[in-house]
TIDO-23610 format. One line per field, with one value per atom (N, C-alpha, C): residue number from 0; atom name; y, x, z. Coordinates in Angstrom, 1 decimal, always signed. Each point is the difference from the previous one (the first is absolute). Layout:
REM residues N
pos <- c(NUM  ...)
site <- c(CA  ...)
c2 <- c(Y  ...)
c1 <- c(X  ...)
c3 <- c(Z  ...)
//
This chain:
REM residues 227
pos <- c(0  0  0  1  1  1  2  2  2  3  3  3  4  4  4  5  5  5  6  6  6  7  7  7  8  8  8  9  9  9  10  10  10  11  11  11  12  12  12  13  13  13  14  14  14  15  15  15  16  16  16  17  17  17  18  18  18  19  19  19  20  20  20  21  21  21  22  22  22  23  23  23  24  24  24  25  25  25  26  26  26  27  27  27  28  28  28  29  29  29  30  30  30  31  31  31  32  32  32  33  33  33  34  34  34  35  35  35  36  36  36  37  37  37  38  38  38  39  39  39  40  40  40  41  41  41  42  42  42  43  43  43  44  44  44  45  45  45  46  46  46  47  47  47  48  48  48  49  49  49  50  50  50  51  51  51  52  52  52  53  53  53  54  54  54  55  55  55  56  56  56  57  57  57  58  58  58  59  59  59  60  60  60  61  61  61  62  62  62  63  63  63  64  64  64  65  65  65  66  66  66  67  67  67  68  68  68  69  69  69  70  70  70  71  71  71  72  72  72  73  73  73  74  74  74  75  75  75  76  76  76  77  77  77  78  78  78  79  79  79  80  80  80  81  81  81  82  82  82  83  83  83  84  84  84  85  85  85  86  86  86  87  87  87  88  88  88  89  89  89  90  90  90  91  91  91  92  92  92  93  93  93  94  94  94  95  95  95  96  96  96  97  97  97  98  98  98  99  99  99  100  100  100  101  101  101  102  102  102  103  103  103  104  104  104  105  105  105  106  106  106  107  107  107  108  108  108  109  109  109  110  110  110  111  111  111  112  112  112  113  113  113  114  114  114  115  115  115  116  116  116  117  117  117  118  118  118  119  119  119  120  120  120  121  121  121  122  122  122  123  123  123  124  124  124  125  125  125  126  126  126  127  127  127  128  128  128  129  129  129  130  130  130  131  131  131  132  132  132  133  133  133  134  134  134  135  135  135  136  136  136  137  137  137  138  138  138  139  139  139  140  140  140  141  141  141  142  142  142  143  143  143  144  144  144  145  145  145  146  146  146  147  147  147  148  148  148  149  149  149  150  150  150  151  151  151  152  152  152  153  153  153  154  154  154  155  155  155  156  156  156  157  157  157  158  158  158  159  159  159  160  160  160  161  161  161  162  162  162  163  163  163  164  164  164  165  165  165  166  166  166  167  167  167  168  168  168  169  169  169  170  170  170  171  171  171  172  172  172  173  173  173  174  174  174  175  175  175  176  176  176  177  177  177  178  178  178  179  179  179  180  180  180  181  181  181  182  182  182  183  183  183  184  184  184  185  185  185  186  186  186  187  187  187  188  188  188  189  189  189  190  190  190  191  191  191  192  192  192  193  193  193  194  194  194  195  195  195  196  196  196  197  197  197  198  198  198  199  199  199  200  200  200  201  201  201  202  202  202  203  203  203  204  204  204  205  205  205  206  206  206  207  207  207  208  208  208  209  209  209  210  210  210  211  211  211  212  212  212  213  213  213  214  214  214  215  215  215  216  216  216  217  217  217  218  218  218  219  219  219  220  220  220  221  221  221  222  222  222  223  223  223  224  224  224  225  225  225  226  226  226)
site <- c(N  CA  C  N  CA  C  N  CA  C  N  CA  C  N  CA  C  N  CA  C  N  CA  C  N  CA  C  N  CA  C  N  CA  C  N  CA  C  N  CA  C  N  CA  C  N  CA  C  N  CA  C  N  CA  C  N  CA  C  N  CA  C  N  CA  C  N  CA  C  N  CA  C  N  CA  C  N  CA  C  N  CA  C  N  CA  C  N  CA  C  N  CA  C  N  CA  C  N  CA  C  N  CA  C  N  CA  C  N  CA  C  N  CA  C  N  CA  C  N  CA  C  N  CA  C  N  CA  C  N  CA  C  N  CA  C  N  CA  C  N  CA  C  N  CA  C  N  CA  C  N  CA  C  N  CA  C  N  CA  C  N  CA  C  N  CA  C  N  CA  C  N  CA  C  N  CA  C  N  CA  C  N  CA  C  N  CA  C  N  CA  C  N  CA  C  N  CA  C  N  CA  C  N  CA  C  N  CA  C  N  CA  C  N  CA  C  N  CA  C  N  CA  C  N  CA  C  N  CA  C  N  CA  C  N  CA  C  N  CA  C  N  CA  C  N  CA  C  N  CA  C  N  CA  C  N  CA  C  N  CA  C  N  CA  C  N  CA  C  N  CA  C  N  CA  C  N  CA  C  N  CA  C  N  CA  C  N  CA  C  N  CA  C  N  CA  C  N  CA  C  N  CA  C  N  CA  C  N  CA  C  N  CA  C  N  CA  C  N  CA  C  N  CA  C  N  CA  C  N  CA  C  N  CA  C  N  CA  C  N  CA  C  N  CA  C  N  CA  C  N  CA  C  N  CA  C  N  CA  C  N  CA  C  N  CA  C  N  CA  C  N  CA  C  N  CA  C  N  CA  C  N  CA  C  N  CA  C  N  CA  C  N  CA  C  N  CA  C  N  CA  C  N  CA  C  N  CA  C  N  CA  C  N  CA  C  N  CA  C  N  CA  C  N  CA  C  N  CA  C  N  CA  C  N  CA  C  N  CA  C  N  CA  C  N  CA  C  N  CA  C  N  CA  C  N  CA  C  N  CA  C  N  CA  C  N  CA  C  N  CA  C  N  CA  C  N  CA  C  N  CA  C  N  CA  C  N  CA  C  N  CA  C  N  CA  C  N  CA  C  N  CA  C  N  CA  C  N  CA  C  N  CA  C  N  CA  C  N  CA  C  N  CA  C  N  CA  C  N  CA  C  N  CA  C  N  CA  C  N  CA  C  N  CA  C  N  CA  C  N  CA  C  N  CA  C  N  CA  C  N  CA  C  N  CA  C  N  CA  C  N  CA  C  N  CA  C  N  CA  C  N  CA  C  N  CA  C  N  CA  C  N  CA  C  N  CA  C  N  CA  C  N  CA  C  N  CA  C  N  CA  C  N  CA  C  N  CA  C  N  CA  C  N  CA  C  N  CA  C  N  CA  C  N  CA  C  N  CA  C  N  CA  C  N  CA  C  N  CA  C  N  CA  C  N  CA  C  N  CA  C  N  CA  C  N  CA  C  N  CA  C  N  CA  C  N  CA  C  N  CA  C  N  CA  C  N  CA  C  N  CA  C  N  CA  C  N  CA  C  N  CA  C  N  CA  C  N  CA  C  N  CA  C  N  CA  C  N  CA  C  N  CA  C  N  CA  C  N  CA  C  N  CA  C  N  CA  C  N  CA  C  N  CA  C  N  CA  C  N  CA  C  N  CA  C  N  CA  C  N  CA  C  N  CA  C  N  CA  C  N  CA  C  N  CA  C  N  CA  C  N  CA  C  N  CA  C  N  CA  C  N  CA  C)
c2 <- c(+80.9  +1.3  +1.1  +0.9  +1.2  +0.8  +0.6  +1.0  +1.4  +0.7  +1.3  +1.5  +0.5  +1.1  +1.4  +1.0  +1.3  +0.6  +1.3  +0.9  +1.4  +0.8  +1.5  +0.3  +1.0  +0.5  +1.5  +1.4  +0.8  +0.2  -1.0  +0.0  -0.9  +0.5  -0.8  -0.8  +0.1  -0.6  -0.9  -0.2  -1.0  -1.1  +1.3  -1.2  -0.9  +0.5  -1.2  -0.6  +0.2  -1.1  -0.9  +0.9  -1.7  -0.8  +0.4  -0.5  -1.1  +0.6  -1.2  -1.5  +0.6  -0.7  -1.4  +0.6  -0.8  -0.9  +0.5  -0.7  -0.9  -0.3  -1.0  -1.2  +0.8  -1.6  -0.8  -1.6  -0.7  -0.1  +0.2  -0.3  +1.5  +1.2  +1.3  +0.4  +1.0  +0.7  +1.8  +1.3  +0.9  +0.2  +0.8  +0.0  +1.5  +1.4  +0.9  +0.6  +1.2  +0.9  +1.1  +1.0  +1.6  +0.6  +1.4  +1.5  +0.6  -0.6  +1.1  -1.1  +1.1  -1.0  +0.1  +1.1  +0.2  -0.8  -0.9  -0.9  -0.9  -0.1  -1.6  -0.2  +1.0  -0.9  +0.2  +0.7  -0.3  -1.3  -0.5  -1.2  -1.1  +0.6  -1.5  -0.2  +1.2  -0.4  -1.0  -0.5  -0.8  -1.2  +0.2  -1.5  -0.2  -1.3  -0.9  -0.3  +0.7  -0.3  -1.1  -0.5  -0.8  +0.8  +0.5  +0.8  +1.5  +0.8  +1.4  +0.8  -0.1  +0.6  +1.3  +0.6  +1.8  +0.4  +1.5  +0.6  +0.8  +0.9  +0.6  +1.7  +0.4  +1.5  +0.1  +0.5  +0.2  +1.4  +0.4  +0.8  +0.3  +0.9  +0.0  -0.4  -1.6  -0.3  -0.8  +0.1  -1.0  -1.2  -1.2  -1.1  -0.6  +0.9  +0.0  +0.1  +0.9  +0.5  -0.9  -0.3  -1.0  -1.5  -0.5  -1.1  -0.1  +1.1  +0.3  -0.2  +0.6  -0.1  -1.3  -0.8  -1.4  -0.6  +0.0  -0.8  +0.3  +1.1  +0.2  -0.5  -0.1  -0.4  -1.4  -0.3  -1.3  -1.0  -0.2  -0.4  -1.3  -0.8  -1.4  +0.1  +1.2  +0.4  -0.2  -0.4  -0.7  +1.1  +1.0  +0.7  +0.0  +0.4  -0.1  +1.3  +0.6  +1.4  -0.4  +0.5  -0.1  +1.4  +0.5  +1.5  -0.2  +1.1  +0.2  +0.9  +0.6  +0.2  -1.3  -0.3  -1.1  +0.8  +1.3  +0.6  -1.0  +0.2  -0.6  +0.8  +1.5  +0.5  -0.7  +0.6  -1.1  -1.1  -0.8  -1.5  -0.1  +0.8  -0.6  +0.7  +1.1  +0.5  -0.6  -0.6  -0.9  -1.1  -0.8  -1.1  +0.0  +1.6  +0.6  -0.7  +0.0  -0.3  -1.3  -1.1  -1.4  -0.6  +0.4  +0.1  -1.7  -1.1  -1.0  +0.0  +0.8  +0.0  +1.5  -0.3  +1.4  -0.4  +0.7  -0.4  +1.1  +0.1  +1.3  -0.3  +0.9  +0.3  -0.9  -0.2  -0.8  -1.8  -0.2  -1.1  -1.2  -1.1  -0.9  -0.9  -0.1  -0.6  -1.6  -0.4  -1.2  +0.2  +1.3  +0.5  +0.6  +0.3  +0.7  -1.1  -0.9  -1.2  -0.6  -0.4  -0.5  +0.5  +2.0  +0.6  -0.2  +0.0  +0.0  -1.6  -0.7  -1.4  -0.3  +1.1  -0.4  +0.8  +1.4  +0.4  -0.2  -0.8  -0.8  -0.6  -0.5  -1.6  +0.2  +1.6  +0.3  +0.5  -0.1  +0.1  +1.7  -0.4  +2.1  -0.8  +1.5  -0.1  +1.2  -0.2  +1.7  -0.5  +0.8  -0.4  -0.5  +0.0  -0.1  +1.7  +0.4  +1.5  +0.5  +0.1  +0.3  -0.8  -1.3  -0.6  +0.2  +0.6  +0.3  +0.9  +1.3  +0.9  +0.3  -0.7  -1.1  -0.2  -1.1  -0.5  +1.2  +0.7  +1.5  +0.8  -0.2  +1.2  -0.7  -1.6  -0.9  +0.5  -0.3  +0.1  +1.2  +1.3  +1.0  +0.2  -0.7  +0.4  -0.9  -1.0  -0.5  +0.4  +0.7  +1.0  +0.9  +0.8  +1.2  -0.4  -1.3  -0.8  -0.2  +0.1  -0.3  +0.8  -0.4  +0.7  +0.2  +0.9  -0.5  +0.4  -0.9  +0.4  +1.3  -0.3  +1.4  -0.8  -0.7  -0.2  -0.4  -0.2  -0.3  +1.7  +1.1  +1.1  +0.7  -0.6  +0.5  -0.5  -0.8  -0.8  +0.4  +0.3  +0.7  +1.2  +1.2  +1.1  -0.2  -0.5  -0.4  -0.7  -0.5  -0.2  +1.1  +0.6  +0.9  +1.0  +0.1  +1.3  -0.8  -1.5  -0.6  -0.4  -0.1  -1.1  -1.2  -0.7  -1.7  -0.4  -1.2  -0.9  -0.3  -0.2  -0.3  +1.3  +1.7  +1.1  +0.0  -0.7  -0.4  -0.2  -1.7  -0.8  +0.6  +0.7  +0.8  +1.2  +1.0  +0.9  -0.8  -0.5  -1.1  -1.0  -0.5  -1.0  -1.1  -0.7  -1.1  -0.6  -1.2  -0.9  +0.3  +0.4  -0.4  -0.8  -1.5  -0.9  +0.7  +0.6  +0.3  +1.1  +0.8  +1.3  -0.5  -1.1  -0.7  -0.6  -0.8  -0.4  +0.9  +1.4  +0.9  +0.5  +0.3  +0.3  -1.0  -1.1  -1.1  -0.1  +0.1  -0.2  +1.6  +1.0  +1.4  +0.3  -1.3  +0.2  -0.8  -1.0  -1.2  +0.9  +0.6  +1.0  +0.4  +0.9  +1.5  -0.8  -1.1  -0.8  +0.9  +0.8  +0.6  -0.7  -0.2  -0.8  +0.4  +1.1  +1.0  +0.7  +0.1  +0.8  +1.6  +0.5  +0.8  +0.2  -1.0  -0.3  +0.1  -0.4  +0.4  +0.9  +0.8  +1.6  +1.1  -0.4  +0.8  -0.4  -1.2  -0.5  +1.1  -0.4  +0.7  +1.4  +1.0  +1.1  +0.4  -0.9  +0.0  +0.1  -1.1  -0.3  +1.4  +0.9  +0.7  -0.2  -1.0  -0.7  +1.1  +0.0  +1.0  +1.6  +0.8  +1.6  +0.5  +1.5  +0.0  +0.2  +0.7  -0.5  -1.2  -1.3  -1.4  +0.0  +0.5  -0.2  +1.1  +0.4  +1.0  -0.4  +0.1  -0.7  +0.6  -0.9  +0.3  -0.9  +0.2  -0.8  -0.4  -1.1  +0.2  -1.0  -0.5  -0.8  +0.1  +1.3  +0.5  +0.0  +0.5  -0.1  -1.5  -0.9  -1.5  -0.4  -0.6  -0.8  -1.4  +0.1  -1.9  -0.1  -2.0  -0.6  -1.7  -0.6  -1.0  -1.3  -0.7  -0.6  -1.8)
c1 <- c(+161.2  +0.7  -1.1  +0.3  -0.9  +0.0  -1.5  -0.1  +0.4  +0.9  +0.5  -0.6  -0.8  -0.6  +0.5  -0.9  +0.6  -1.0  -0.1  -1.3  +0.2  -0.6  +0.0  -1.4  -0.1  -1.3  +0.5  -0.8  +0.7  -1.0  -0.8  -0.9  +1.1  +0.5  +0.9  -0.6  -1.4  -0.8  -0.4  -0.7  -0.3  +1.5  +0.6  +1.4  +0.2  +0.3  +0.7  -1.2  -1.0  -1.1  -0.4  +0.6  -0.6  +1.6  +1.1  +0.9  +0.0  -0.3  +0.1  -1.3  -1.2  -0.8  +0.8  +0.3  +0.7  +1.2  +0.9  +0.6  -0.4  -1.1  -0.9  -0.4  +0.4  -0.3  +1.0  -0.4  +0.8  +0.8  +1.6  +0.2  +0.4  -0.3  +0.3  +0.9  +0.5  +1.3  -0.1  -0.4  +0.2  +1.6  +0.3  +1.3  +0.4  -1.0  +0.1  -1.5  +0.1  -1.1  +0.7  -0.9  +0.6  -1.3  +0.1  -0.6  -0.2  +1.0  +0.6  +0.4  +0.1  +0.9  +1.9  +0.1  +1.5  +0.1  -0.7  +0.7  -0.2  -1.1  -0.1  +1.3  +0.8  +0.2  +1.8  +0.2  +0.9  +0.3  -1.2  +0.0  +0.1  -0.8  +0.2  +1.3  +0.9  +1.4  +0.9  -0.6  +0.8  -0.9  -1.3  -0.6  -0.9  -0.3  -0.7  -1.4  -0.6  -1.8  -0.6  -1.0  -0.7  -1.0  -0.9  -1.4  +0.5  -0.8  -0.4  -1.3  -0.3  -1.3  +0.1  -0.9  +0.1  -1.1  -0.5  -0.5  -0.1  -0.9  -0.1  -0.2  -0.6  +0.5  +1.2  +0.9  +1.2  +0.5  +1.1  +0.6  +1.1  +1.2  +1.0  -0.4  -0.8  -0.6  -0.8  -0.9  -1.5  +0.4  -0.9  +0.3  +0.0  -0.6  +0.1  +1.7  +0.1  +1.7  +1.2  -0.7  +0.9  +0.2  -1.8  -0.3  +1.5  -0.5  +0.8  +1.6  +0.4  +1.4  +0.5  -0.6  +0.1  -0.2  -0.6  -0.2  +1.4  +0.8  +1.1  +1.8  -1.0  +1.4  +0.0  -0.8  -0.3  -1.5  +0.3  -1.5  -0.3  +1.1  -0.6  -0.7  +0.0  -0.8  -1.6  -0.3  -1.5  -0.8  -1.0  +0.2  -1.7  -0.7  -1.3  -0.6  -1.0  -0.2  -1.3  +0.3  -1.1  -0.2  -1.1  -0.8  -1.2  -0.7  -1.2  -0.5  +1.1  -1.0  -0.3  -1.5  +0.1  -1.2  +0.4  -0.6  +0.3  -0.4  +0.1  +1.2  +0.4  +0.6  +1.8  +0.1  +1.1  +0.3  -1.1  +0.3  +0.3  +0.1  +0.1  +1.1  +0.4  +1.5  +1.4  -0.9  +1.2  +0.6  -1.2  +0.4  +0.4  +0.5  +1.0  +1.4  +0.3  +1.4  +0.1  -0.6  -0.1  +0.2  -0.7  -0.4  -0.1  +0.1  -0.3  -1.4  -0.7  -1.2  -0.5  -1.1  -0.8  -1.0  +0.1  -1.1  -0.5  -1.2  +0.0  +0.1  +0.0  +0.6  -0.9  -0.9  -1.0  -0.2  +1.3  -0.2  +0.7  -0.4  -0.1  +1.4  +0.5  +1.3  +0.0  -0.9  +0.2  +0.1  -0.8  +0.5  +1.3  +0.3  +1.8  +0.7  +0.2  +0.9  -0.6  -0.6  -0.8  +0.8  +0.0  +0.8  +1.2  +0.4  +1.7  +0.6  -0.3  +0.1  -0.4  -0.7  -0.7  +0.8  +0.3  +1.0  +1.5  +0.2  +1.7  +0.2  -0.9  -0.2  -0.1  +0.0  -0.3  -1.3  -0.9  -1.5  -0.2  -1.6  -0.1  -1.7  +0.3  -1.2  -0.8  -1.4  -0.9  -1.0  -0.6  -0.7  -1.3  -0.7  -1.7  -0.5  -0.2  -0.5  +0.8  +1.8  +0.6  -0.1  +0.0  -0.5  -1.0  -1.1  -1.0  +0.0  +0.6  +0.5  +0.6  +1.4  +0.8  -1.1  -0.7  -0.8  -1.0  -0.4  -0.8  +0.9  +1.5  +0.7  +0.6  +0.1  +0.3  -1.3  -1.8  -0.6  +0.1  +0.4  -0.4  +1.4  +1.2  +0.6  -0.5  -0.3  -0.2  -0.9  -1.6  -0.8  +0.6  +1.2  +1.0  +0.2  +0.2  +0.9  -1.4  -1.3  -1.3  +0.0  -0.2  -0.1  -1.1  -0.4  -1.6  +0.0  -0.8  -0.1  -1.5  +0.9  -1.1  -1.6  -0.3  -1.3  -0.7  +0.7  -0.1  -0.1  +0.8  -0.1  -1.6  +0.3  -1.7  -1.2  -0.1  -0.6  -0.3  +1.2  +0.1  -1.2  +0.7  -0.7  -1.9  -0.1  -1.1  -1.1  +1.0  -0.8  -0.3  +1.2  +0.3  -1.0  -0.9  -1.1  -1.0  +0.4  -1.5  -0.8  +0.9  -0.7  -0.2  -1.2  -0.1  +0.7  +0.1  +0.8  -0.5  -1.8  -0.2  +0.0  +0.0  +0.9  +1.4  +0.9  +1.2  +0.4  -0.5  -0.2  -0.2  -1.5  -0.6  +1.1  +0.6  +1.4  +0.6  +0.6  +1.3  +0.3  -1.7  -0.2  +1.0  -0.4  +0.3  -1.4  +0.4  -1.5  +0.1  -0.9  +0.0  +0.7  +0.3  +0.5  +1.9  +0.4  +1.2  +0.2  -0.7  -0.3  +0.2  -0.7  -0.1  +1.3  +0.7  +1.0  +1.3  -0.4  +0.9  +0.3  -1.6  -0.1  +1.0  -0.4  +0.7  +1.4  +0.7  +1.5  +0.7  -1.1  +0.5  -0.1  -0.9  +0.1  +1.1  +0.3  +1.2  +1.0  +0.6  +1.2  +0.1  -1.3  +0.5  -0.5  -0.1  -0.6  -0.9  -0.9  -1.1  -0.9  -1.2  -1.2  -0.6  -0.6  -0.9  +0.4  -0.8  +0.3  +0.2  +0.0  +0.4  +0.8  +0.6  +1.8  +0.8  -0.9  +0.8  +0.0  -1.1  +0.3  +0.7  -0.1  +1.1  +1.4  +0.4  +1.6  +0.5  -1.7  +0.5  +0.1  -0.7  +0.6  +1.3  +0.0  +1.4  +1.6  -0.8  +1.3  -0.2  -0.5  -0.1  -0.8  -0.5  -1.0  -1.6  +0.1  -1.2  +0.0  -0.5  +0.3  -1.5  -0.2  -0.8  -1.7  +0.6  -1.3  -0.4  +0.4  -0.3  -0.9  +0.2  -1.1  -1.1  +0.0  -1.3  -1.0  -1.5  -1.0  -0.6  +0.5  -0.4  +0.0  -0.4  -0.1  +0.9  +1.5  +1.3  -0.1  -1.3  -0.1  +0.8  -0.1  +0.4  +1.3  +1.1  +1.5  +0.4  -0.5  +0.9  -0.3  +1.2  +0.5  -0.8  -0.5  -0.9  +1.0  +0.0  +0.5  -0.4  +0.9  -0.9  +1.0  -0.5  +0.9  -0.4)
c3 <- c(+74.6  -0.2  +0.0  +0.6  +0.6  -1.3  -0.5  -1.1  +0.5  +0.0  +0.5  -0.5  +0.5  -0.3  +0.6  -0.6  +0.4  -0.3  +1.0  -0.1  +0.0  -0.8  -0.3  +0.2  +1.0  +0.0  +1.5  -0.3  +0.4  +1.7  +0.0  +1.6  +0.8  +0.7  +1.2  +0.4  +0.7  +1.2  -1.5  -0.8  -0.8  -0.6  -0.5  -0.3  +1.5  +0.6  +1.2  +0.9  -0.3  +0.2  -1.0  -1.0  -1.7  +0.3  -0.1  +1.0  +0.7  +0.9  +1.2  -0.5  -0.9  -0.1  -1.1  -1.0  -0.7  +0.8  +0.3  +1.2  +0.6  +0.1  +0.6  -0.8  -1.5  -0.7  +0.2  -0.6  +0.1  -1.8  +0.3  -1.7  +0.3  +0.5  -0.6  +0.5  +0.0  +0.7  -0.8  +1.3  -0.5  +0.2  -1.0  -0.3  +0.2  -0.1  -0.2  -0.1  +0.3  +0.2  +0.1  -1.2  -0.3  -0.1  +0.3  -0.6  -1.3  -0.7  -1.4  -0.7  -1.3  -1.1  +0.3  +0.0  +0.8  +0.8  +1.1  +1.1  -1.1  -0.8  -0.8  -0.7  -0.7  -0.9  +0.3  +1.4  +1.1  +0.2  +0.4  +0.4  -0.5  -1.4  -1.2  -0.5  +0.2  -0.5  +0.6  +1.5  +1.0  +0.4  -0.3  +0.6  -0.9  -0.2  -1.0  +0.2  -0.4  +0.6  -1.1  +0.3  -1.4  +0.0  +0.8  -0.1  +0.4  -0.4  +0.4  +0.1  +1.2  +0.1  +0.0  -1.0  -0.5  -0.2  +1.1  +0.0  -1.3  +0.1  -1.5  +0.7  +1.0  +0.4  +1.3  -0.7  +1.3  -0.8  +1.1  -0.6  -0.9  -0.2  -1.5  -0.9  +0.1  -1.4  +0.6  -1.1  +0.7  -0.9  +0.2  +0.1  -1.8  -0.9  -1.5  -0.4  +0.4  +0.0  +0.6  +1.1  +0.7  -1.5  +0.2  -0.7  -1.2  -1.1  -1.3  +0.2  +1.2  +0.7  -0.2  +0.6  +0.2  -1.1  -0.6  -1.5  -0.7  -0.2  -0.6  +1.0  +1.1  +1.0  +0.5  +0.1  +0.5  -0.3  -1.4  -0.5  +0.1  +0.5  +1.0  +1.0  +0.9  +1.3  -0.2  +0.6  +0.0  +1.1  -0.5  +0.7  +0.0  +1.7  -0.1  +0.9  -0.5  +0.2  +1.1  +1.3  +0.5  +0.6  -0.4  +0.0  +0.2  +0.4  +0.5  -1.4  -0.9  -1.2  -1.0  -0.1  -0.9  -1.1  -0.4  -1.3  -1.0  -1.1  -1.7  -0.5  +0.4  -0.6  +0.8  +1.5  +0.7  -0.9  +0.1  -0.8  -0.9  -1.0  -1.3  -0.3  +0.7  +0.2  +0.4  +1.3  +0.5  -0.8  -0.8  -1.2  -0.8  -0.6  -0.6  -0.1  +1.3  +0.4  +0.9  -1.0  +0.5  +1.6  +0.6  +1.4  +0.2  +1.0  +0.2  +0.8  +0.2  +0.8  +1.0  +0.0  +0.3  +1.1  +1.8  +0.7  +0.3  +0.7  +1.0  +1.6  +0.7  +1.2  +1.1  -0.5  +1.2  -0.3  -1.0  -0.3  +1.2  -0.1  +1.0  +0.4  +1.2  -0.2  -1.1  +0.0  -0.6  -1.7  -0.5  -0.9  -0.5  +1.2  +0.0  +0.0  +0.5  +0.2  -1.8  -0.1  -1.4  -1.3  +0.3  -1.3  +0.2  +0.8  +0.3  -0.5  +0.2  -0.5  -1.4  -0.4  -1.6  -1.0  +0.9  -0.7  +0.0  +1.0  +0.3  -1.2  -0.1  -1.6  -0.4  -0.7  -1.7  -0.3  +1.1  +0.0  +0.1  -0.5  -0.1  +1.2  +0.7  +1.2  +0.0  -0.1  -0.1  +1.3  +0.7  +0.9  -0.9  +0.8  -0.9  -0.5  +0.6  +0.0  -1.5  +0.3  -1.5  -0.7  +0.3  -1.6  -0.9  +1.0  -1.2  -0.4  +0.6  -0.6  -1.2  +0.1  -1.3  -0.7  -0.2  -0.4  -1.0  +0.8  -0.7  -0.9  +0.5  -1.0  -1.0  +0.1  -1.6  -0.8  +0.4  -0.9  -0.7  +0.9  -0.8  -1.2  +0.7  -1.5  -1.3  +0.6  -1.0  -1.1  +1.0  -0.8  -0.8  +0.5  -0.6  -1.8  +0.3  -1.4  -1.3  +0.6  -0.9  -1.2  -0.8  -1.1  -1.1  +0.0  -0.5  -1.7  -0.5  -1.8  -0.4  -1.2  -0.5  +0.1  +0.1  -0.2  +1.5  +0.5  +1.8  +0.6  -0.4  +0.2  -0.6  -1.0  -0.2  +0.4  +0.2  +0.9  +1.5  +0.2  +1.8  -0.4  -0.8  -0.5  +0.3  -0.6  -0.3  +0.9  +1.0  +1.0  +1.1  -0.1  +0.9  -0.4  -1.3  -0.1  -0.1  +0.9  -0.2  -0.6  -1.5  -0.7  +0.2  -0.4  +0.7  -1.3  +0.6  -0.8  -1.2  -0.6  -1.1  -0.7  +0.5  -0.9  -0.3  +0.6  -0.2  -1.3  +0.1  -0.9  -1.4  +0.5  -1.7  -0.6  +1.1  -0.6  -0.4  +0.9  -0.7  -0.8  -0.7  -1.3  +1.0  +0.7  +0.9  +0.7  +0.6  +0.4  +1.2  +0.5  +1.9  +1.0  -0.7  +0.3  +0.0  -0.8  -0.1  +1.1  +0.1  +0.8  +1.6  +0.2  +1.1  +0.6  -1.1  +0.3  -0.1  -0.6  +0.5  +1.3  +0.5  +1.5  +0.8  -0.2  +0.7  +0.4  -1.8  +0.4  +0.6  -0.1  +0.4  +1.6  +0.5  +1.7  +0.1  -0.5  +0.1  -0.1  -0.9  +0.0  +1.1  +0.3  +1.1  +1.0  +0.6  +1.4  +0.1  -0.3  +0.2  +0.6  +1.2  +0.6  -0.9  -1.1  -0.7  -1.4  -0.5  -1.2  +0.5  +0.9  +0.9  +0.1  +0.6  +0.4  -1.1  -1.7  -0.5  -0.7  +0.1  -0.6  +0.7  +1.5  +0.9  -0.2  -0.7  -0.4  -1.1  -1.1  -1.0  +0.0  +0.8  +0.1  +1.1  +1.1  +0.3  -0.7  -1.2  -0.9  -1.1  +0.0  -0.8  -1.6  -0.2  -0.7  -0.4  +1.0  -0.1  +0.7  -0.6  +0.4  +0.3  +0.4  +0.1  -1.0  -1.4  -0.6  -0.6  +0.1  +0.2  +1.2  +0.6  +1.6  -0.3  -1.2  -0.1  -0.7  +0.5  -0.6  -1.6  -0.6  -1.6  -1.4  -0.4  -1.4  -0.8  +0.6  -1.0  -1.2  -0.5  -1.1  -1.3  +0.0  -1.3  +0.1  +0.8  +0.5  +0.1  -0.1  +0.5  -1.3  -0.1  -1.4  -0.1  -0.8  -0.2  -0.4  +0.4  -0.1  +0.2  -0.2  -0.1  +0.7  +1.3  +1.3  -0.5)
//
């Protein structure tokens, strides 16, 4: 039984050459090829596709709009966006609205035949290139979610005006050994390579402002305590 597809994309000369190319597989069957969301969803009212390849710039509505459309009309549609934008921002838009897979435009027929089959079965397909993309925009929410404690914040501080670690220790009535293993689990949180990486989290996250980055004596200001 032939997987029946349909294609939206507003380049003529590319629609009816990705067309004919698919056509060519074995197993496929183009079923339809449109311009717009107006012919699309024309067309979805009378014939049954299992895939939909969707562009993401066209006209009346670009392909976010379309995407959303579909999810509320037809959220069985297995629907795979192949675009030549493969930003972080595109992507992580499109996944919004449970997309079955994401390629870009220069990807290979054996990868086309590959997603179309992976997403017939229930499967989700990213090329290589957006997977790691994916892949970069899970870590960072995950960073979003980090939460740092009061004594990990001071600690940041403190390095951040370049105190070494055995003045740390001496402000904060703590051993080195603790200080150390602060450093440690505080690159672990923020996947930081560097204690760097994580003073630029922490003033990202708002953690640190700007007279924390100013060089001076805050002995007297931080709460002893004892870790």
């Amino acid at each position: 039984m032939e997987i029946k597809v349909g294609i939206i994309d507003d380049h003529k000369l590319f629609r009816k050459s990705f067309a004919l190319l698919l056509s060519q597989l074995e197993g496929i069957e183009v079923v339809f090829q449109c311009s717009n969301a107006i012919e699309l969803l024309e067309l979805l009212k009378r014939t049954k596709i299992d895939v939909l390849f969707l562009d993401i710039q066209m006209p009346v509505m670009d392909g976010f709009e379309v995407a959303h459309k579909l999810n509320v009309k037809y959220p069985n549609l297995n629907i795979l966006v192949l675009s030549s934008f493969n930003d972080s921002y595109s992507i992580e838009r499109m996944l919004q609205y449970n997309i079955s897979g994401y390629l870009t435009k220069n990807s290979t027929v054996s990868q086309l035949k590959k997603a179309i089959i992976c997403v017939h079965n229930k499967g989700i397909y990213y090329d290589t290139q957006i997977s790691e993309i994916i892949t970069d925009l899970e870590g960072h929410k995950r960073r979003k979610d980090v939460k740092l404690t009061d004594i990990e914040v001071e600690i940041i501080k403190l390095f951040a005006k370049q105190h070494s670690g055995r003045e740390i220790a001496k402000i904060l009535s703590i051993s080195m050994r603790t200080v150390e293993k602060h450093k440690e689990i505080l690159m672990q949180k923020t996947q930081a390579r560097n204690f760097i990486g994580v003073i630029n989290f922490a003033i990202l996250r708002h953690y640190l402002n700007d007279d924390d980055l100013k060089q001076q004596d805050i002995s007297s200001t931080i709460l002893k305590r004892n870790v």
